[in-house]
N, C-alpha and C positions, 0 to 999 in steps of 0.2 A: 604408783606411790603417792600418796597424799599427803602434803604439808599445811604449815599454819597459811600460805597464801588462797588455799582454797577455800579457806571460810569470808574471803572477800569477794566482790563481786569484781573481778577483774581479768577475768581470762581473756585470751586472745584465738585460743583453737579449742578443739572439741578436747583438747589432751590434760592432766594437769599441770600446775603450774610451775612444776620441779623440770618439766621438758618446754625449752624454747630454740624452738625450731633444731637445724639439724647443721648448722656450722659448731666447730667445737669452738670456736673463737667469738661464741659471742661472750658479752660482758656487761655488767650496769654496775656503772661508777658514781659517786659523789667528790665532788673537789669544791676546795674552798680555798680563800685567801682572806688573810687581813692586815690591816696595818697601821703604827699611829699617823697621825695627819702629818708629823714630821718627818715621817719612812726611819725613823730611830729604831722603831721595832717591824718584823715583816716574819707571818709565822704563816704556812701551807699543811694540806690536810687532804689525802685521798683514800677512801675507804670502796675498793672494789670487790663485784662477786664474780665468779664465773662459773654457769652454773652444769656445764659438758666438760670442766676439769676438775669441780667439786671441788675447790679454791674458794677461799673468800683470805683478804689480807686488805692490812690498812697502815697509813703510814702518817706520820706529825711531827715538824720541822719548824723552827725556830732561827729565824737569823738578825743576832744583835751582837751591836761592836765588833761588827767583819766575821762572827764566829757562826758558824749554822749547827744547832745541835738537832740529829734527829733520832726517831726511834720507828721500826720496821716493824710489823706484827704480822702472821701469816697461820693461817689452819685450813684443816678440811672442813668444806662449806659441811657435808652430814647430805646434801640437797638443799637443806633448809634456810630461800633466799629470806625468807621475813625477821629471822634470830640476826640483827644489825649489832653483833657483838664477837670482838676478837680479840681475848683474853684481856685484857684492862681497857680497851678502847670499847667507845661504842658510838652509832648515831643513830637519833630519837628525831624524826620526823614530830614538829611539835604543833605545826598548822600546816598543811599541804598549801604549795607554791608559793610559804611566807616566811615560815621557821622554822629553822633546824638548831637542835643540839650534838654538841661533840663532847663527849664523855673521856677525859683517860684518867688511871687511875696508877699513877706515881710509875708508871711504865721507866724502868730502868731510870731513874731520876728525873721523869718529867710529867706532870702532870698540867690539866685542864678541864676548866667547866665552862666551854663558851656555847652562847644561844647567837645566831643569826637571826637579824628582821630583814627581811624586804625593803627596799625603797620607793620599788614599782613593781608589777605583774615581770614576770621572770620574759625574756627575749627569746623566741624558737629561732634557732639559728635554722637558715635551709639544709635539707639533708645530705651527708654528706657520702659521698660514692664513688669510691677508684676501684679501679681493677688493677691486677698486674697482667698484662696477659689477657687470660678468657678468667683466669683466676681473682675472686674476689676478696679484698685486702682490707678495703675499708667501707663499711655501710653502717652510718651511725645519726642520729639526731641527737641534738645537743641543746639545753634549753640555760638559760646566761643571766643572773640576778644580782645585779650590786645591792648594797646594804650596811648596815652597822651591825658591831658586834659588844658586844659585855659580857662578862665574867671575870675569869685571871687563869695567867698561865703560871706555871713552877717549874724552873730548870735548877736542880743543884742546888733548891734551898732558897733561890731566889724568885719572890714572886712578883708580875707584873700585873699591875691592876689593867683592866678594861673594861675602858667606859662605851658605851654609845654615843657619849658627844666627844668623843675625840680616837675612838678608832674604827674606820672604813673599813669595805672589803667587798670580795664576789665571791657568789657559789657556782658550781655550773652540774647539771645534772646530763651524764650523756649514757648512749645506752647502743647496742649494736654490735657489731661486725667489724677487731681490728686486731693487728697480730698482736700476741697473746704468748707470755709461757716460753717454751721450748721453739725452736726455728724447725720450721719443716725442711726433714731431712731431704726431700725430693725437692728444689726448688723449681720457677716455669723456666722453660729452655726455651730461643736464646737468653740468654741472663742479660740483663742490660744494668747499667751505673743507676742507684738509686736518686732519685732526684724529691726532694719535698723543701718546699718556700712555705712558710706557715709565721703569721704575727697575729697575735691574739690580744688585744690588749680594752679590756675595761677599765672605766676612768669614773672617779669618785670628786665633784664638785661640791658645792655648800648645799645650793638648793637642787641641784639635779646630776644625772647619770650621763655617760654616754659610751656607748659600745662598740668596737671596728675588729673583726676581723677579715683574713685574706687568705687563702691559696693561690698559689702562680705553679703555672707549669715550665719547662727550661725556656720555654719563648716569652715568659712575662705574662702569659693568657690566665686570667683569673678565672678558675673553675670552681669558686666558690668566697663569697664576700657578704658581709650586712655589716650596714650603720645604722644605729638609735640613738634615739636622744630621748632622755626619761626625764620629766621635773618628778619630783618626788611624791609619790599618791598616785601617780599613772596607773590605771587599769591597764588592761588586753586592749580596747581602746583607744588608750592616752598616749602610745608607743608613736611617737614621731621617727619615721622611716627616713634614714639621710640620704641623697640620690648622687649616684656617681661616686663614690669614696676612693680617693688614693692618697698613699702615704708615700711619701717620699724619704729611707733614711740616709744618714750617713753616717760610716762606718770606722770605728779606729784603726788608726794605721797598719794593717799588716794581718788585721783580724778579720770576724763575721760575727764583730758585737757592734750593736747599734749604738754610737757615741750621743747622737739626736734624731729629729724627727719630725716632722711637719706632714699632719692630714689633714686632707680640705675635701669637703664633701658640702652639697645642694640639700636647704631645705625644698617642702612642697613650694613655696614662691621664687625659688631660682634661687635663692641667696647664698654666699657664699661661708659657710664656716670653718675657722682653724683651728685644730690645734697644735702647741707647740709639745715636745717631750726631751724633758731634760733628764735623762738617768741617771740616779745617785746612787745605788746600789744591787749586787747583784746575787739571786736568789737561785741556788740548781734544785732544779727540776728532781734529778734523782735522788736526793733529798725525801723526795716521796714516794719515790720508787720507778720514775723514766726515765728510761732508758738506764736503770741500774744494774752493772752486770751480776750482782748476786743479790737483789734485793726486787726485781723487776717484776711489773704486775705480771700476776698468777705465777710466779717460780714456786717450784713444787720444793714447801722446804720441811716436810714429815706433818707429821700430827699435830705439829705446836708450834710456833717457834717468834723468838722475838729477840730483836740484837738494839743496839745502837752505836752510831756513831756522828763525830764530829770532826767537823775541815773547814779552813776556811777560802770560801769560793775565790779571792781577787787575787790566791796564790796557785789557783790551778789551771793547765793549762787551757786555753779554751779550744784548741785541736785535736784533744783525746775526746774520743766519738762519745765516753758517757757524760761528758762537759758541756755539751755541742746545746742541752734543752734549756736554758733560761726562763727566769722572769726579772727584768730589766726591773725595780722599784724605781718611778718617773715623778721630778715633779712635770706638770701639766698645766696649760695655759690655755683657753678656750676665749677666743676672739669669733664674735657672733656677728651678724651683721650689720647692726644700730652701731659700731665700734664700739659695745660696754665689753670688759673681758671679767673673767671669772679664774683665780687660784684654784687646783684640784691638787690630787695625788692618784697614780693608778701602776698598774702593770703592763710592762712592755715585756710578753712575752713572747720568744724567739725560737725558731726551731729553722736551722738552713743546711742541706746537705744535697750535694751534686750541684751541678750544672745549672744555672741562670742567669743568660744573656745580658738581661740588664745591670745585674751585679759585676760584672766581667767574672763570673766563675765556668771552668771550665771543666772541672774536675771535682772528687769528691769534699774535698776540705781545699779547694781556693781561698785565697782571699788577696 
């Protein structure tokens, strides 16, 4: 079967471009975030394909004055990965590795026209690789770009302008091997207690970037980490690598929400840099469709379909497992080591379930 991807020069096997490889779990997603410099406004955006469920769905979320409005959209892909449109939504690759736009078009009362720039060459995260078992679960690269965005969004009549000089944001493009869809009805035996430590958090300063994320396993062992540090204009390059990264949070009482935060990571000269993370508001994840029990990437939801709804997060509980994925909006404070510091804004995003020792969790929802 031949599609529009074959008139590009971009294959990967002798096969065409509608067949990638032979897990039905693979997938190639877009996400974005943005926000004002004040974290007033914070709106999230994932537009995934899958192309062995012949799915493609996209999702656009909005959270101001504690309320999150979002809207779902979902179709059969046809095969066709290049068609990046799902009934009023759409994304337009505008300069590869610089600019992207997001198109929606009054989707159940909410519309936008935002374009993302770049602030530096996008960050390849190292690849990422669990198994469960002999069973593999997760095999993905993921590449991480902070930036500015402009346009304006419309919720209900109301429209918020966005500027480039005063709203932030990341995109991250990842692509690979991760559960997907429907749960396999076979799971691997013996079953064991799910366990995943995950903080993901990109940070937007005046004149530069900086990026940290983590995996820990129940013993605290990191099987997966990177720090950069971008000033603005970095090439491939320009990507200052931060050596040794850990974050240290602390957590509100009684919960497994990050109340604050302090990571300290080694420039190339030994030197020590901090930051600090104050979280002022709180962003769910399913919102755009993680861990959404009826809205969740690739749910097979017919030929068409598109819902919306609104809640507001700092009323839900944050124990109920589809609550569990955050993005913590932080102000941020980066202490360098001349002692000059720097004002930012970024996301502190969170994902914690089962067992990890240095948390004292012992179970699936400790805290």
């Amino acid at each position: 079967m031949l599609t529009w991807g074959d008139e590009y020069p971009i294959h990967q096997t002798p096969e065409p471009v509608w067949v990638a490889g032979s897990d039905r779990n693979f997938y190639d997603r877009y996400f974005f975030n943005g926000y004002s410099k004040d974290g007033s406004v914070f709106f999230g955006a994932a537009f995934g394909v899958y192309p062995h469920l012949n799915i493609m769905d996209g999702a656009f979320s909005v959270l101001k004055d504690g309320v999150q409005k979002s809207v779902h959209l979902s179709r059969i892909l046809n095969f066709e990965r290049m068609d990046t449109r799902v009934g009023p939504m759409s994304i337009e690759v505008v300069q590869p590795l610089q600019s992207v736009r997001i198109k929606l078009d009054d989707a159940e009362g909410i519309s936008a026209d935002l374009t993302f720039e770049g602030r530096h060459f996008p960050v390849e995260e190292p690849r990422f690789t669990r198994r469960n078992g002999s069973r593999m679960m997760m095999d993905v690269t993921r590449m991480t770009q902070n930036g500015r965005w402009s346009g304006s969004i419309t919720v209900d009549g109301d429209t918020i302008e966005i500027s480039s000089d005063n709203f932030w944001g990341t995109r991250d493009r990842s692509w690979g091997v991760r559960p997907l869809g429907a749960q396999d009805p076979q799971p691997v035996v013996p079953q064991q207690l799910p366990q995943f430590y995950w903080i993901w958090t990109p940070m937007n300063f005046p004149n530069a970037s900086v990026y940290f994320h983590v995996n820990e396993d129940q013993h605290g062992d990191r099987w997966n980490t990177r720090s950069v540090f971008a000033m603005d204009g970095a090439g491939a390059d320009g990507l200052t690598h931060l050596a040794n990264p850990v974050i240290k949070p602390e957590f509100e009482a009684g919960t497994q929400r990050v109340r604050s935060a302090v990571l300290t990571a080694g420039d190339a000269h030994g030197r020590e840099h901090r930051i600090i993370y104050e979280p002022i508001a709180t962003f769910q994840m399913k919102g755009i469709g993680y861990g959404h029990p009826e809205w969740g990437h690739a749910a097979w939801k017919g030929e068409y379909a598109i819902g919306r709804e609104d809640f507001k997060p700092l009323a839900m509980p944050w124990k109920q497992p589809d609550n569990l994925h955050i993005q913590a909006i932080s102000k941020v404070r980066h202490e360098g080591p001349d002692g000059q510091g720097s004002e930012g804004i970024g996301a502190l995003e969170q994902l914690f379930i089962g067992p990890h020792d240095a948390s004292g969790w012992k179970d699936m929802l400790d805290a």
